[in-house]
DOPAZA-956024 format. One line per field, with one value per residue (C-alpha): residue in three letters; x, y, z. Coordinates in Angstrom, 2 decimals, decimal comma, padded with zeros to 5 digits. Layout:
BEGIN
r = ALA / ... .
x = X / ... .
y = Y / ... .
z = Z / ... .
! end
This chain:
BEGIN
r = UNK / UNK / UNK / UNK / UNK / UNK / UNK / UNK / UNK / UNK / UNK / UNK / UNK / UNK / UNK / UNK / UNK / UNK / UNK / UNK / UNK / UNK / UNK / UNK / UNK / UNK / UNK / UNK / UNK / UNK / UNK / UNK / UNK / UNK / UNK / UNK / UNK / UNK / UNK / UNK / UNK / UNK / UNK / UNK / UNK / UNK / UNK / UNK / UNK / UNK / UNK / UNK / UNK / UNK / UNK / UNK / UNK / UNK / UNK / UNK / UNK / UNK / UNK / UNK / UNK / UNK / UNK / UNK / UNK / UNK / UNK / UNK / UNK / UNK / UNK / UNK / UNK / UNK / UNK / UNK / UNK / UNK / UNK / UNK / UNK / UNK / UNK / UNK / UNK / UNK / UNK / UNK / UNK / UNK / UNK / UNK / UNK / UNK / UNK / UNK / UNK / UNK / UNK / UNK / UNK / UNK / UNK / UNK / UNK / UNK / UNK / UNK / UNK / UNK / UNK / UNK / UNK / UNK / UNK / UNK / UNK / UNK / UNK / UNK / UNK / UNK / UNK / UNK / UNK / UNK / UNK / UNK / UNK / UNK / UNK / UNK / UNK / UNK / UNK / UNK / UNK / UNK / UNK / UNK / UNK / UNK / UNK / UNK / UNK / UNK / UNK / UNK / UNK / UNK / UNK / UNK / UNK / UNK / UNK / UNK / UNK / UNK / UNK / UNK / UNK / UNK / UNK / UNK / UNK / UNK / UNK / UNK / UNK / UNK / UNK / UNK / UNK / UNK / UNK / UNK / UNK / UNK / UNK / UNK / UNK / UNK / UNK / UNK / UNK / UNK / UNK / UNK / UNK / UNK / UNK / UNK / UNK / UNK / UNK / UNK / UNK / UNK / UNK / UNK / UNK / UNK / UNK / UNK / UNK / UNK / UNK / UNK / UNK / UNK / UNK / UNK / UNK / UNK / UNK / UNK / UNK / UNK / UNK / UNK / UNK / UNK / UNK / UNK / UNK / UNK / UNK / UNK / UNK / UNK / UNK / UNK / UNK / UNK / UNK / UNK / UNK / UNK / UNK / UNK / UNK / UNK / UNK / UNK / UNK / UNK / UNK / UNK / UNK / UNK / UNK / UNK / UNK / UNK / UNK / UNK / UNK / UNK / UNK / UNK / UNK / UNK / UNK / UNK / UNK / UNK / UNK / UNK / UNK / UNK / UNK / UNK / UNK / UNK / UNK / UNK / UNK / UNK / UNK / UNK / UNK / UNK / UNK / UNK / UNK / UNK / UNK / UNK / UNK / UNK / UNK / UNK / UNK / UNK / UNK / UNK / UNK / UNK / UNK / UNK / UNK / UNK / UNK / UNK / UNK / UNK / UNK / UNK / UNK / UNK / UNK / UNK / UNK / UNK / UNK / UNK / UNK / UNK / UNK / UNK / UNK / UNK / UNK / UNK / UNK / UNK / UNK / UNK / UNK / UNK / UNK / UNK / UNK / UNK / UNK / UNK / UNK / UNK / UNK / UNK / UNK / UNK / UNK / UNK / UNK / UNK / UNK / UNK / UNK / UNK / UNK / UNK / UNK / UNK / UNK / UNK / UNK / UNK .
x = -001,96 / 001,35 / 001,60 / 001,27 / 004,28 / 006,44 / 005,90 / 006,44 / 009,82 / 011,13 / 010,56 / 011,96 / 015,21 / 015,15 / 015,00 / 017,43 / 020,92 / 019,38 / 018,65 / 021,92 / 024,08 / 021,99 / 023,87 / 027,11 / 029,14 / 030,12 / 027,29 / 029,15 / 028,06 / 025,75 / 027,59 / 027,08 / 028,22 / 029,15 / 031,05 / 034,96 / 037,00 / 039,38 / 042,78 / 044,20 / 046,46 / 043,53 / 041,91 / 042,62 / 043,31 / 040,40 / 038,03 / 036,84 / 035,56 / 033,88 / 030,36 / 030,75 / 031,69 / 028,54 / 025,85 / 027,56 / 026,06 / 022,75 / 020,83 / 020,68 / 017,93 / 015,72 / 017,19 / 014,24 / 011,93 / 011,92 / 008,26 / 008,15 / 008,81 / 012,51 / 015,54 / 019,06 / 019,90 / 016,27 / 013,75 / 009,45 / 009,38 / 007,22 / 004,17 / 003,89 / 000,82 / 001,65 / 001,22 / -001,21 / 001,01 / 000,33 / -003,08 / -006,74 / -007,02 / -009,95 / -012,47 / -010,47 / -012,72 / -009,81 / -007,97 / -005,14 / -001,36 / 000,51 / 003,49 / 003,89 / 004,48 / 001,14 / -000,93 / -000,26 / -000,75 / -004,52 / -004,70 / -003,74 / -006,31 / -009,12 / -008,44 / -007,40 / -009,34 / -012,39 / -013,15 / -013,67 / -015,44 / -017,87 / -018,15 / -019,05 / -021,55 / -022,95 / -023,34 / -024,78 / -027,64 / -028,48 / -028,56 / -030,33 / -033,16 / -033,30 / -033,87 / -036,30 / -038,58 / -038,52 / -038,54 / -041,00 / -043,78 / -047,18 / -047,60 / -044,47 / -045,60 / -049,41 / -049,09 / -046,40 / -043,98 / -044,81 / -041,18 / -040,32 / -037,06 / -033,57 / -030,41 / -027,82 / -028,96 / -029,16 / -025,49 / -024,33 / -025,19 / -024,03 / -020,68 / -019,81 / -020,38 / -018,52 / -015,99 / -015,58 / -015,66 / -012,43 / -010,81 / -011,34 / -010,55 / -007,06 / -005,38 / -008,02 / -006,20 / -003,00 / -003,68 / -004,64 / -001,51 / 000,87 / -000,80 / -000,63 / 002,75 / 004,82 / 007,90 / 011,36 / 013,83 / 015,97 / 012,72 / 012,14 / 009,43 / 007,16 / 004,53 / 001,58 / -000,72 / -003,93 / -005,21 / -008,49 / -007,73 / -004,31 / -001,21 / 002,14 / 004,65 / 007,41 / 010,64 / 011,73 / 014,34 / 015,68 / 015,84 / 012,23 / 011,13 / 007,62 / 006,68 / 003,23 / 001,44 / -001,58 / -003,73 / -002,30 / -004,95 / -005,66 / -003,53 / -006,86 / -007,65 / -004,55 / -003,35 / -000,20 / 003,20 / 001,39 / 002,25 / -000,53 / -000,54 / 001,13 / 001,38 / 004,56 / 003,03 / 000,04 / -003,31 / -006,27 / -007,32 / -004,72 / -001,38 / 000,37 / 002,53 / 004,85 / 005,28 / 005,53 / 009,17 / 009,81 / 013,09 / 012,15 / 012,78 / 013,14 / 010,85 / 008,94 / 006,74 / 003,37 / 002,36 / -000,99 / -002,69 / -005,12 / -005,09 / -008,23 / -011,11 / -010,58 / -009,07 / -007,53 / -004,45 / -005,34 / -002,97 / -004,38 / -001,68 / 000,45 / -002,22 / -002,66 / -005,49 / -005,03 / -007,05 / -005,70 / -007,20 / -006,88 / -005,13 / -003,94 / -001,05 / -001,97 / 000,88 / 001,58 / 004,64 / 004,63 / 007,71 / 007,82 / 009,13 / 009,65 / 009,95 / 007,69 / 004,85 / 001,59 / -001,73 / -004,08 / -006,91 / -008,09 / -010,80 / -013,11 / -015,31 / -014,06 / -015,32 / -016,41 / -013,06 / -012,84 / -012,35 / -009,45 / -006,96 / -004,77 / -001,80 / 001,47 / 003,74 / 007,11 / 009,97 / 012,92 / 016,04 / 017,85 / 020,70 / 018,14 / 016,27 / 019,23 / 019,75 / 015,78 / 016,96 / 019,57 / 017,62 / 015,27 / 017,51 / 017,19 / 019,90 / 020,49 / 020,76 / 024,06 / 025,70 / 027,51 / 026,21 / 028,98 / 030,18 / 029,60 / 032,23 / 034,93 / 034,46 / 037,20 / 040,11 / 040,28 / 038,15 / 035,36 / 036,54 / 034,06 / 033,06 / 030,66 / 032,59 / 031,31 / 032,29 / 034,48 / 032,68 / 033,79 / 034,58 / 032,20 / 033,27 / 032,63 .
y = 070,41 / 072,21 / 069,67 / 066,49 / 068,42 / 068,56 / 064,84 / 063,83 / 065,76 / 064,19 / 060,71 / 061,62 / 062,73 / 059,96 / 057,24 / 059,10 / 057,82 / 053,91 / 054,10 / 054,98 / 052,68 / 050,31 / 050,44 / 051,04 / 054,31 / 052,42 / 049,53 / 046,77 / 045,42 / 042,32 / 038,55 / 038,24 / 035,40 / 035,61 / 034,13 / 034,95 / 033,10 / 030,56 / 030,87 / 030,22 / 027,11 / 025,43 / 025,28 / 022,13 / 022,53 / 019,77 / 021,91 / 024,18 / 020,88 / 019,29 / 020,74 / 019,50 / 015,99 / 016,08 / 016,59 / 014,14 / 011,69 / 012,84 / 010,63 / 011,46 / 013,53 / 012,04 / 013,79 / 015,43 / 013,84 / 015,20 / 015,10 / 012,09 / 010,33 / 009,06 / 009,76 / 009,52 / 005,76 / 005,10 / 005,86 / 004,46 / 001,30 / 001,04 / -001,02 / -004,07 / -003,34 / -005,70 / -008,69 / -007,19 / -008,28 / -006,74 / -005,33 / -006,12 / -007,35 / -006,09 / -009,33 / -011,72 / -014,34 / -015,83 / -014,90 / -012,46 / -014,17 / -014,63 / -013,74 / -015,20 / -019,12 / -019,04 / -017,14 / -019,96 / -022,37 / -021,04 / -020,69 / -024,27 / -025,68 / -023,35 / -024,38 / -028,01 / -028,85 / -026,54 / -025,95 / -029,72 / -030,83 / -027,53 / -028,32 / -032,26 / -031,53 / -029,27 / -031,20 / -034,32 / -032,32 / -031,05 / -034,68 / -035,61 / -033,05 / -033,84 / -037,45 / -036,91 / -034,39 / -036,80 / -040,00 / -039,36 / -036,72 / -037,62 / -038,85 / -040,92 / -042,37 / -042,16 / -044,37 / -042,91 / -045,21 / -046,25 / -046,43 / -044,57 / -045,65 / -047,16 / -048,45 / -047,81 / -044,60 / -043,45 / -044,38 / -043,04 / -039,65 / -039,56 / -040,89 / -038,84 / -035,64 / -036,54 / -037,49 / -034,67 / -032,33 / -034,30 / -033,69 / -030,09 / -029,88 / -030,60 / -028,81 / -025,58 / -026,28 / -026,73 / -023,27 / -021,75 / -022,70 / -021,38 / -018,08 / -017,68 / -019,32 / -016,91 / -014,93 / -015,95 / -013,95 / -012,30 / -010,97 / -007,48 / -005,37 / -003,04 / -001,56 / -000,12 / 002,16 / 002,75 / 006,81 / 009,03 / 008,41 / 007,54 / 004,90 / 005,35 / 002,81 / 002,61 / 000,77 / 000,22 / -001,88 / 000,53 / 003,66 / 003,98 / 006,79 / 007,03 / 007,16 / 008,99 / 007,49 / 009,59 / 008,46 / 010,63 / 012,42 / 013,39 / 016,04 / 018,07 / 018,04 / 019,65 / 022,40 / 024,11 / 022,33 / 019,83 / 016,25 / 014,24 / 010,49 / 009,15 / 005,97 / 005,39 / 005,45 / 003,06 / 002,80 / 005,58 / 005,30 / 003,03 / 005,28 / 006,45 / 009,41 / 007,20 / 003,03 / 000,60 / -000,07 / -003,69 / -006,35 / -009,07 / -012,35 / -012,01 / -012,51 / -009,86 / -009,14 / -006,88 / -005,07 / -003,64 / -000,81 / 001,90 / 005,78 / 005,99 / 003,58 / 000,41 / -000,54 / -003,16 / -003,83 / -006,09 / -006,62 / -009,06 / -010,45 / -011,09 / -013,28 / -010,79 / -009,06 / -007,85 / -006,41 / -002,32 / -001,76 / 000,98 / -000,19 / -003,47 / -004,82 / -007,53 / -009,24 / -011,41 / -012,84 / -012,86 / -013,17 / -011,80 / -013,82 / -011,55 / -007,98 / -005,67 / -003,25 / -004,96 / -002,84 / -002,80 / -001,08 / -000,39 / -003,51 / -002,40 / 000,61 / 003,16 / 006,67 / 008,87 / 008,64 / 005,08 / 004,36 / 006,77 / 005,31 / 002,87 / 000,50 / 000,17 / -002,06 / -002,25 / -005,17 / -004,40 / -006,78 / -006,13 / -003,93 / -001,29 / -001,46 / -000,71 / 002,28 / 003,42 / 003,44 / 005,62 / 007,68 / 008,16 / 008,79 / 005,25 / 002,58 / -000,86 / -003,38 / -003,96 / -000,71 / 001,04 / 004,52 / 007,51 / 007,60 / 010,71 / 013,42 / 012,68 / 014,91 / 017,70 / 016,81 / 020,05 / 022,71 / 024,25 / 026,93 / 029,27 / 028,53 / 030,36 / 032,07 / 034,28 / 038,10 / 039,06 / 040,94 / 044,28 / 044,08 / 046,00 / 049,25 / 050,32 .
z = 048,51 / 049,61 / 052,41 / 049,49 / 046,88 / 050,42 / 051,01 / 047,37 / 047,39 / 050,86 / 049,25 / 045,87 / 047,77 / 050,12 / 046,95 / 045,02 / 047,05 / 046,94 / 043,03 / 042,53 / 044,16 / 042,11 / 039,07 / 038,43 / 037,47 / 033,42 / 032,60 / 031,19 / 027,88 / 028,49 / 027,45 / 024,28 / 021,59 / 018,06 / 015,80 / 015,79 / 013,19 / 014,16 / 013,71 / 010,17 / 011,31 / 013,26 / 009,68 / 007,47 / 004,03 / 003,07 / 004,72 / 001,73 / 000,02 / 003,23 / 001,59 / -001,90 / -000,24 / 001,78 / -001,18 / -003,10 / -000,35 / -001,13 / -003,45 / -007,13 / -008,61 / -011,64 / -014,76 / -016,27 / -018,96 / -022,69 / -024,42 / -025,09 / -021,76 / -022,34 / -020,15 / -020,38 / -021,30 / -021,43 / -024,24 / -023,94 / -025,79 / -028,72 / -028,60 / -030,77 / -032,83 / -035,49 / -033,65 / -030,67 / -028,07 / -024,97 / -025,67 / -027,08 / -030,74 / -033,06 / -033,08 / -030,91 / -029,02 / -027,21 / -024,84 / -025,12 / -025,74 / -022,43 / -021,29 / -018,09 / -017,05 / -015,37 / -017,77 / -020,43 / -018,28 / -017,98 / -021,43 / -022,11 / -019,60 / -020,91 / -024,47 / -024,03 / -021,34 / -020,42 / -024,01 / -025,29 / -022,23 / -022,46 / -026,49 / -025,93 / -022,94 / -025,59 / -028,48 / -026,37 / -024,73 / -027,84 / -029,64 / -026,37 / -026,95 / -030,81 / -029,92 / -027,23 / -029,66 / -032,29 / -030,76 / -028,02 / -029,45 / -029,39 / -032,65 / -032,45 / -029,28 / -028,73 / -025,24 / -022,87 / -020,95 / -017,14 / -016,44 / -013,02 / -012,47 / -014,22 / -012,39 / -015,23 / -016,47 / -012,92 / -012,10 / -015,49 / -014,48 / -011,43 / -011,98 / -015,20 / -013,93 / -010,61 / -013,18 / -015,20 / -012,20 / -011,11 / -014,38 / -014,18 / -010,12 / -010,82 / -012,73 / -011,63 / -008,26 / -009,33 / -010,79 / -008,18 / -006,15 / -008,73 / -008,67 / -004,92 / -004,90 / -002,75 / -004,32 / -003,94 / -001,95 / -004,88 / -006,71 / -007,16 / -005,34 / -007,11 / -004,47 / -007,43 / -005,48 / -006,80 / -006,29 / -007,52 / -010,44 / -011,73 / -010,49 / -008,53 / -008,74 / -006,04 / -005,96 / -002,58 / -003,89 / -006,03 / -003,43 / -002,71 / -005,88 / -006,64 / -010,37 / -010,71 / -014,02 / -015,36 / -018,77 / -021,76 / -023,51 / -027,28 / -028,75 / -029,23 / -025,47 / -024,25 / -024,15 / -026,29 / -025,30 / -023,13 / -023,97 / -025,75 / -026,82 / -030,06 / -031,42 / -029,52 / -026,11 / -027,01 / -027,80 / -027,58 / -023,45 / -022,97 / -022,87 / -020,14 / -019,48 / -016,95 / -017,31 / -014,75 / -015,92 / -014,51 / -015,36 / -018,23 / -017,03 / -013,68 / -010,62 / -009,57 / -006,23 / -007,12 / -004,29 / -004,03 / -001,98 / -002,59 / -000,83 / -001,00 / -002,31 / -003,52 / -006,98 / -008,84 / -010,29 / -014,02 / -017,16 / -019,25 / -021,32 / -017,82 / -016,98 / -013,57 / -011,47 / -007,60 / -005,65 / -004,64 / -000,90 / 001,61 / 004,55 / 003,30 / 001,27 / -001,14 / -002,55 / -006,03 / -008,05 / -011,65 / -014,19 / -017,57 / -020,16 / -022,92 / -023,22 / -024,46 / -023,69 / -021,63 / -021,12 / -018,40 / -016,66 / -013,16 / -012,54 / -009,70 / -009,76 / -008,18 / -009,08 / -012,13 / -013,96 / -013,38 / -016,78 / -016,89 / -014,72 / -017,13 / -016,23 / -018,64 / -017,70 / -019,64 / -019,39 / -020,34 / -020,44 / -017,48 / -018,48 / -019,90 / -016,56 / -014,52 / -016,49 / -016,61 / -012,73 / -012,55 / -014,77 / -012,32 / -009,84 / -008,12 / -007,61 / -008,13 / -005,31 / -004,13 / -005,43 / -002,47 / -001,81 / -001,50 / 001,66 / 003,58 / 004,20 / 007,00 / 009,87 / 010,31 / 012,45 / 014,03 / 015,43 / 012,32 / 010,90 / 012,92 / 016,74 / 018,76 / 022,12 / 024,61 / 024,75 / 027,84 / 030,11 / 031,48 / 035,36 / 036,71 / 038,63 / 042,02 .
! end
């Protein structure tokens, strides 16, 4: 044991003179950086506002909403109850007034067109079965006729329905091509996504917001300062918190998607139903010819608050639209952003440098 404590101090002594020439007599401080201020001439005297210049490039925040859903420059349009427009009317058999070029178009053929030829076909089966119970029942006509076959009668109808079928082909086709007609360059895009269970309108042309659109409930199913539907925002299961604010008079592209099952996009009174599916973009172009306050509803089945999912779409004239925009924090085509802040001349006002390092000593 004496003989181990001997070795362990001969080694101890031996390691001692190594260790130490190791290091040096004064350790010099590791290089460090930090942050030394610049000299007060390198500064330039626009510096102190480079900041404020640089969030003025940012885009504008959407000023907040008051209760009742208007903005600054912008307040919710009333609905026109008096004369229905926009939305269902108590015992109507017809179809709602349109407010597009192709929704009266439909109208007109379904009421000048489909309607008499529907009403006629009627009325002449009917006279045809009237005549054939009275003029052929037994007791009118004991002996039944042998007759198999007739030329004229045969031809008759054959060529009248073939007839009447072109008559309605037509303008059904004509129609059809309006509807799908594509539209033109200077119209502006609204992409309406369809979610679980409520609508989001984006304006991509208008600096890309989002405006989230959720059913407004009863004033007795909210709670205490919670906004509730009036007679202002529209009808009971019809209102909406947020519109699909759109331009009156001018074209507009209706985009359609869905986040999550399918849905469909359907106002009534804009003579317009699209498809909303996951993963695909459906496309339509529709112009509003007057303005005013159209309702909708989600049109495919798509969950247990299905029913609960309206669509308000308000056209404004133009001017008011533009400022509904920069309400929301948006901007109008063509408007030049605010340019970003120059960069400084000279060096920033605070630059990272290394600490000198002490010369080590022998």
């Amino acid at each position: 044991m004496n003989m181990f404590k001997k070795l362990l101090v001969v080694f101890a002594a031996m390691a001692m003179p190594s260790l130490a020439m190791a290091q040096p007599a004064n350790l010099a401080p590791a290089p460090l950086t930090k942050e030394v201020a610049a000299p007060v001439v390198a500064t330039p005297a626009a510096a102190p506002t480079a900041a404020p210049a640089a969030d003025a490039a940012a885009p504008a925040e959407a000023a907040p909403k008051s209760m009742d859903g208007s903005l600054p420059g912008y307040t919710p349009m009333r609905p026109n109850y008096e004369d229905s427009v926009g939305m269902p009317k108590a015992k109507e058999v017809d179809f709602q007034e349109q407010f597009t070029e192709n929704g009266q178009y439909a109208k007109w053929i379904n009421n000048a067109i489909l309607l008499p030829i529907i009403t006629l076909i009627s009325l002449f089966v009917l006279g045809l079965l009237l005549w054939v119970i009275v003029r052929f029942n037994r007791r009118a006509n004991p002996v039944p006729s042998k007759t198999t076959h007739n030329t004229f009668i045969e031809v008759v109808w054959t060529l009248i329905p073939v007839l009447i079928l072109l008559g309605i082909a037509y303008p059904s086709l004509d129609l059809l091509a309006k509807q799908f007609k594509p539209a033109p360059a200077n119209a502006v895009t609204i992409k309406a996504t369809g979610y679980q269970w409520y609508w989001g309108y984006t304006y991509p042309d208008h600096g890309g917001f989002e405006v989230i659109s959720n059913m407004l409930k009863e004033e007795a199913d909210v709670a205490k300062g919670e906004r509730f539907r009036t007679e202002n925002d529209g009808p009971k299961l019809m209102a909406a918190d947020n519109r699909m604010v759109v331009p009156a008079g001018v074209p507009l592209r209706i985009q359609t998607t869905a986040a999550d099952v399918i849905h469909a996009f359907a106002v009534p009174s804009l003579w317009f139903k699209l498809d909303a599916v996951p993963g695909r973009l459906n496309e339509k172009s529709v112009t509003i010819t007057k303005p005013g306050v159209y309702f909708g509803q989600c049109s495919e089945l798509c969950g247990a608050r299905h029913a609960f999912m309206p669509l308000v779409v308000e056209a404004l004239p133009p001017a008011q639209f533009a400022a509904w925009v920069k309400a929301q924090g948006g901007t109008m085509p063509g408007e030049e952003k605010p340019a970003p802040a120059a960069p400084a001349v000279t060096a920033t006002p605070t630059e990272t440098v290394a600490a000198p390092a002490a010369a080590p000593t022998n």
